[in-house]
Residue, then its C-alpha position, 0 to 999 in steps of 0.5 A: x187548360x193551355x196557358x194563355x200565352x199558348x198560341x196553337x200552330x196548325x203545320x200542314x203536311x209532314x214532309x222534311x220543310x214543315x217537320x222542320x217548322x215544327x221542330x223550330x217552334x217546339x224547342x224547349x227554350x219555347x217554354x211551350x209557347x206554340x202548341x203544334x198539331x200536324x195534318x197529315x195525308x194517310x198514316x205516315x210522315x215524309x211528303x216526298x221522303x217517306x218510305x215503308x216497309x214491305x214484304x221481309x219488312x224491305x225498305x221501299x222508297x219513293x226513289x234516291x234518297x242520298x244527302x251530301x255533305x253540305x246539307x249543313x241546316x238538315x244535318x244540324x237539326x238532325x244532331x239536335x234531334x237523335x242528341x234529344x232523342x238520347x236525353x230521352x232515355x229511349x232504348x234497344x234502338x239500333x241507332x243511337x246517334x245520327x252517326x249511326x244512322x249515316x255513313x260517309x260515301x265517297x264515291x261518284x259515278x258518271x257514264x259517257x259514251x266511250x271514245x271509239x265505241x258505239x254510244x248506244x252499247x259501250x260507255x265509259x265509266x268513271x268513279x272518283x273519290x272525293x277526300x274526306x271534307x274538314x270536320x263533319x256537316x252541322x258542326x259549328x262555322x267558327x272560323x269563316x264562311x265558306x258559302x261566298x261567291x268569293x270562297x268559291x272562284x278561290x277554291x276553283x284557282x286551286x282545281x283548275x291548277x291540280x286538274x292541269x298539272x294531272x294532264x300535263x303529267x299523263x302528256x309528258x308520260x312523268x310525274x309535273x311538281x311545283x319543283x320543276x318550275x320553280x318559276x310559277x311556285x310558291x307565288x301565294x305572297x306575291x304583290x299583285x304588281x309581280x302577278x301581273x307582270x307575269x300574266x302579261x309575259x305569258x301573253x307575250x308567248x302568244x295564244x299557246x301555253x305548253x308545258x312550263x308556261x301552261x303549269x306557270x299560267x295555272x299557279x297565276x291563275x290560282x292566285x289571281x282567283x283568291x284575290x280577284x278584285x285586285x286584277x283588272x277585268x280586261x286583263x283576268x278575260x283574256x289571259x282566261x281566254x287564252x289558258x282555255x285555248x290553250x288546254x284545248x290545242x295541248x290536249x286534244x289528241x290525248x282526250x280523243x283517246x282517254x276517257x279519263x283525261x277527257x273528264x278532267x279537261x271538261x271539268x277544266x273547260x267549264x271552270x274556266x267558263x264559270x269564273x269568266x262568267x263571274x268576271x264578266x257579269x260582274x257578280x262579285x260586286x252584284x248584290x244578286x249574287x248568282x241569282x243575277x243569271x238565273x234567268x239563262x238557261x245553265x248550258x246558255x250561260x256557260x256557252x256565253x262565257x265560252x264553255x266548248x260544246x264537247x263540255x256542255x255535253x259531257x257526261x258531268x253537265x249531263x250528271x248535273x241535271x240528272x241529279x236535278x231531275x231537271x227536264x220539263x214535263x219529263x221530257x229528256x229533250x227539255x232539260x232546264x236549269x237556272x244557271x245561278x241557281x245550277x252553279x251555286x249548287x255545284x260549288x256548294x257540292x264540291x268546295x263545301x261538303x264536309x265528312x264526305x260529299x254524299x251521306x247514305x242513310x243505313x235504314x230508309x229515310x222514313x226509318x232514319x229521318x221520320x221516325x226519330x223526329x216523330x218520336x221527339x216531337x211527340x215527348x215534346x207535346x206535338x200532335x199527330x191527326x192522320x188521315x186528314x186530307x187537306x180540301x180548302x184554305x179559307x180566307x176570311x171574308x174582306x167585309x169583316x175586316x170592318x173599317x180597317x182597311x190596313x188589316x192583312x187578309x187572314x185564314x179563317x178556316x182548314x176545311x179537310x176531309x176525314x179518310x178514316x177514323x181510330x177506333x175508341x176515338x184512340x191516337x193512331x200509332x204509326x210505327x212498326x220495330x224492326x229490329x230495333x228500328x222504328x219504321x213506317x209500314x208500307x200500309x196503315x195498320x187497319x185493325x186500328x182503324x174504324x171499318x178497317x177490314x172493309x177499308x182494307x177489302x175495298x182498297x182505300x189508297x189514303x195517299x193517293x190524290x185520285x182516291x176522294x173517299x173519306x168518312x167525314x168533315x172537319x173544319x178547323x176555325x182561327x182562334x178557337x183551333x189555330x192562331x197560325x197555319x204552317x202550309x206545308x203541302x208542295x206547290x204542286x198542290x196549292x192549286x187544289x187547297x188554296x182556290x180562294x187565294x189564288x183567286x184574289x193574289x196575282x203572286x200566288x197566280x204567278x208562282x202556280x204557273x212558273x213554278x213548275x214540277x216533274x213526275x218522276x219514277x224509280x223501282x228497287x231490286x234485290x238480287x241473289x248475287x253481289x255486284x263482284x258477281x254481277x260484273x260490277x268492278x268498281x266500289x259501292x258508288x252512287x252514279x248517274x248520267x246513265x242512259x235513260x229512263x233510268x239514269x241514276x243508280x245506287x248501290x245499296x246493300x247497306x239496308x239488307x241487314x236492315x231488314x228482314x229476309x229469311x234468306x238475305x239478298x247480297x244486294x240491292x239496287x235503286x233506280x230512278x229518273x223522271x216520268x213524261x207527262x202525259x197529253x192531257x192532265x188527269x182529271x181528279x175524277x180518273x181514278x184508273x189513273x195512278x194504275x196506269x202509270x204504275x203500269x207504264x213504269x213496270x214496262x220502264x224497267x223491264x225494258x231497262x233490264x232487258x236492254x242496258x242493264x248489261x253496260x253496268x253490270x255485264x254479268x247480269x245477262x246471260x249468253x244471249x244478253x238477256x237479263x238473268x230474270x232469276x238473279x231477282x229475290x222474292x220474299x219468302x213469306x207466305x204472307x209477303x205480296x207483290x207490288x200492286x197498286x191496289x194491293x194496302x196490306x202487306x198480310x195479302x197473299x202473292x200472286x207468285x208464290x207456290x202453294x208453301x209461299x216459297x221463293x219463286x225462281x225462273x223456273x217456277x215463275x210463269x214468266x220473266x215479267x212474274x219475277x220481277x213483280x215481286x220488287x217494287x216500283x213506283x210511279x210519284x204522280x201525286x201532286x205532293x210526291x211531284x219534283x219541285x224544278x229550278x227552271x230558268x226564268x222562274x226562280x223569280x216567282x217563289x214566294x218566301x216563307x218570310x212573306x207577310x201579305x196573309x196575316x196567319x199563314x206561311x208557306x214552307x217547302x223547297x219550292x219556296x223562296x228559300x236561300x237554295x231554291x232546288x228540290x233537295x233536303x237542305x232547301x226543305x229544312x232550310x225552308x222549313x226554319x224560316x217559317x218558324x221564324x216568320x211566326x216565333x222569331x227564331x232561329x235568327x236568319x244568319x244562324x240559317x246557314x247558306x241563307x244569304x248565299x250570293 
């Protein structure tokens, strides 16, 4: 029998926000006090991060997963949980560390249209490597906060002057050093009485800084921004008015010419813009922090503080909302971006990684993430009930409350449907090894299943939205199931579990209208060429700002030996971008719906092979710019299928293969379009797989899993109110461990690193 202090958690969802929950209010200084159950959808964890194996057990993901070095709270918890996981004792397993399941990348990749060329056809391609960062994310902060407003603008000083010193030496055609211009060097102890009389002698020289004066205004502009309070505010705008005028009539001809040094002049450019905007909406001083400017569109705000419109259009400001998915209804003609929430993104991304800016994962994150916090959940107890859907959260009725009118309106029941049941009423087993990885499978295992084979035959599509078939209810009562609910589905779904409090709270009602989402889409190819081969000259790099409909890239070749080829491809690439939206709203009753927008994505990506795949990797076409169709790899498996939306077993038999089940090519392919049917693609329309977007003027809206109006409930996800409200991994985790501590009390707020971010 449970101990009576036990209270019963029910976490709805298993994505990276409510596994997170989880794992907080199971820790073993617990006691065991909160007893977990997680419901979740179908047969595996990861919400928006889940990810399968397929044909050759290839990893198949719902698009890019790639997390950076300043996730501080994922990677801290994800240490904690491979260290346990170790105590375990568990072996034969191919990672044994969290270091053995990342690795540091260094490498960033944007594209832009290349000076003199034709923008449809000849883009420049610029990668940059990011020294390593001090120390490794999730080690302990012991010597000072880095995620300050403050900490940032001294950092951008440091940019701005290196950045600088990089053009004038490209200008002059030599080496500048502080060495030959003794007069601006080693000013870092200077009182700011001498500071100022040297911004004053440069404006003195009028609105035109070159060559010593222009190196001089970088130093003093660097130590300004560590102490920038000190400085008056009329005099720090116009001496930035003038240093951006300046760099702009200096260099100007050479960034006509130099697609290098006009990257770096437009990152110049919008730094200036930044710390003007800093300066002059005071937000050093504004309790707000940067969520002060969230209601101006990104690109509005930077025009504002004096960003050029060469800048506000590069290829980096492009970057930036392609990584964020930020376009409105998956319309490239509507990004939108919430300037506070855009710039504190930015500079937590290159002033606070550390290791490395990106972290790749060297399995799929279902493999890496997922199932390592499954397997540590359940030694700690945690129970799993798959194939529960979600239907209704039901308040309890205001009547019986009684007289107590103070008394918080509370959840009375979980109403879900049923999709399938375990056969002997046994615990579905989840997990597959593949070479010592415990992994999701693409499809559930349906021998364990009640009528599996029937299910099977029948197509049921347990994580789709537009497949309502179940085989019974459930209804989960307060106290008797659950003292406190974690609701960890994504707001894109609360319209369709939580009527009843939509129908009583104007906040909920808010949140559902501005907190909007984007459907997005991504495929995957496995090609019988390197990307040396394929035209590729650059290293192994994770790119965006591409052309559209996929404007983001990564080579990911790392995962081969991961998986389980009979002859190995020698690579892979992912690609994704958002999917537009329709006219109309599907209705829950189109269940032709999801086959349709898988199909609209299979048309994407072969119109993108066929026409711009050839400006990053120009040998992938033949002499008439063709896509070489037969650089693509098909399983070799006689049991391997294509990817087909109605296709829930990987043990069907293809639709491309010979008789023998043997690796097609173009030649024995019917068609170019057969070829590329054996990779796979995806269509994320469900309304939990949906992006989460940053929009200006809505951020206001998310409600905070600290939020107590419902006496027993606390949401969770980076759609919430959160401390970094954009759709990424470390806003999940993030979430996720203040609903933990909205229910237990812990972990404390300030050991949430980058909560109380200004």
């Amino acid at each position: 029998m449970a101990d009576q202090r036990t209270i019963k958690v029910a976490v709805i969802g298993s994505g990276c926000a409510a596994i997170s929950a989880a794992f907080e209010l199971t820790r073993p200084e617990h006691q065991g006090k909160y007893q977990v159950t997680v419901y979740q959808t179908g047969w595996r964890l990861g919400g928006k991060g889940a990810s399968g194996r397929g044909p050759a057990q290839r990893i198949e993901e719902h698009g890019l997963h790639i997390w950076l070095g300043f996730y501080e709270n994922a990677f801290r918890l994800m240490r904690e949980c491979y260290a346990e996981l170790k105590d375990t004792g568990a072996t034969g397993r191919a990672f044994t560390d969290w270091d053995d399941a990342f690795f540091p990348e260094s490498y960033i990749g944007i594209t832009d249209p290349s000076a003199g060329g034709c923008p449809e056809r000849d883009r420049a391609i610029w990668t940059s490597h990011f020294p390593p960062g001090k120390g490794l994310p999730g080690d302990p902060l012991t010597d000072h906060n880095p995620f300050t407003l403050g900490s940032y603008i001294a950092r951008t000083g440091a940019l701005v002057r290196a950045l600088l010193l990089g053009l004038e030496t490209r200008h002059n055609g030599e080496a500048a050093s502080d060495d030959e211009h003794p007069e601006a060097a080693h000013m870092d102890d200077a009182s700011p009485e001498f500071v100022v009389a040297g911004i004053m002698r440069l404006l003195r020289h009028g609105a035109l800084f070159t060559g010593a004066l222009l190196v001089e205004a970088a130093t003093l502009l660097e130590v300004v921004l560590k102490a920038l309070p000190n400085y008056p505010e009329s005099l720090m705008l116009r001496f930035l008015g003038t240093l951006s005028a300046s760099v702009r009539v200096v260099f100007e001809n050479m960034i006509e010419r130099d697609d290098e040094q006009r990257v770096k002049w437009e990152i110049i450019d919008l730094v200036i813009a930044i710390v003007v905007g800093v300066i002059r909406f005071r937000l050093l001083t504004d309790a707000r922090g940067l969520d002060a400017i969230n209601d101006y569109e990104c690109r509005e705000w930077l025009r504002l503080n004096g960003a050029s419109e060469r800048a506000l259009n590069s290829a980096f400001v492009r970057a930036l909302y392609d990584l964020a998915l930020a376009y409105e209804d998956g319309d490239p003609e509507r990004p939108g971006l919430a300037a506070g929430q855009a710039i504190r993104g930015s500079l937590r991304m290159f002033f606070t990684y550390r290791g490395a800016l990106f972290w790749k994962m060297r399995a799929g994150m279902g493999d890496v993430v997922f199932a390592p916090f499954y397997q540590v959940l359940k030694a700690r107890g945690v129970h799993f009930q798959f194939f529960h859907r979600l239907e209704n959260v039901k308040l309890a009725d205001p009547a019986q409350s009684g007289s107590n009118s103070d008394q918080r309106p509370y959840i009375e029941a979980l109403e879900f449907a049923v999709q399938a049941k375990v056969r002997s009423g046994a615990e579905y087993q989840p997990l597959v090894d593949v070479h010592g990885v415990p992994s999701w499978p693409a499809a559930p295992d349906f021998s364990q299943l009640v009528n599996g084979a029937r299910m099977q035959r029948e197509g049921r599509d347990f994580e789709s939205h537009w497949d309502r078939r179940k085989v019974a209810d459930k209804t989960l009562h307060v106290t008797q199931d659950f003292d406190f609910v974690v609701l960890g589905v994504s707001v894109g779904a609360i319209p369709h579990v939580c009527s009843e409090i939509l129908a009583r709270d104007q906040r909920w009602r808010d949140m559902v209208a501005n907190v909007k989402t984007v459907a997005t889409q991504a495929f995957q190819i496995w090609m019988n060429e390197d990307m040396h081969a394929l035209g590729w000259q650059g290293p192994p790099v994770t790119l965006s700002g591409f052309t559209k409909p996929f404007d983001t890239w990564a080579d990911m070749a790392h995962v081969i030996p991961r998986e389980d080829w009979p002859r190995p491809p020698r690579s892979v690439a992912y690609f994704c971008n958002v999917l537009a939206e329709p006219e109309q709203p599907p209705e829950d009753k189109d269940t032709d719906y999801p086959a349709r927008r898988h199909a609209e994505v299979r048309d994407n990506a072969l119109r993108f092979l066929s026409t711009q795949i050839q400006q990053l990797w120009p040998n992938a076409v033949d002499a008439r710019g063709h896509f070489r169709w037969n650089l693509l790899v098909s399983p070799a498996d006689e049991q391997s299928a294509p990817n087909d939306p109605a296709a829930t077993s990987t043990d069907a038999q293809p639709e491309h293969t010979t008789a023998a089940g043997e690796e097609l090519s173009a030649s024995a392919a019917p068609s170019e379009e057969a070829g590329f049917d054996t990779q796979f693609w995806t269509a994320n329309i469900n309304p939990t797989d949906r992006y989460v977007l940053a929009l200006p003027g809505t951020l206001k809206y998310r409600i905070s899993p600290l939020d107590n109006s419902y006496d027993n409930l606390t949401i969770t996800g980076d759609w919430t109110d959160c401390g970094f409200n954009e759709g990424c991994v470390e806003a999940a985790v993030m979430s996720g461990r203040l609903a933990a501590h909205a229910i237990a009390g812990i972990p404390a707020l300030e050991d949430i690193i980058g909560y109380d971010h200004p």
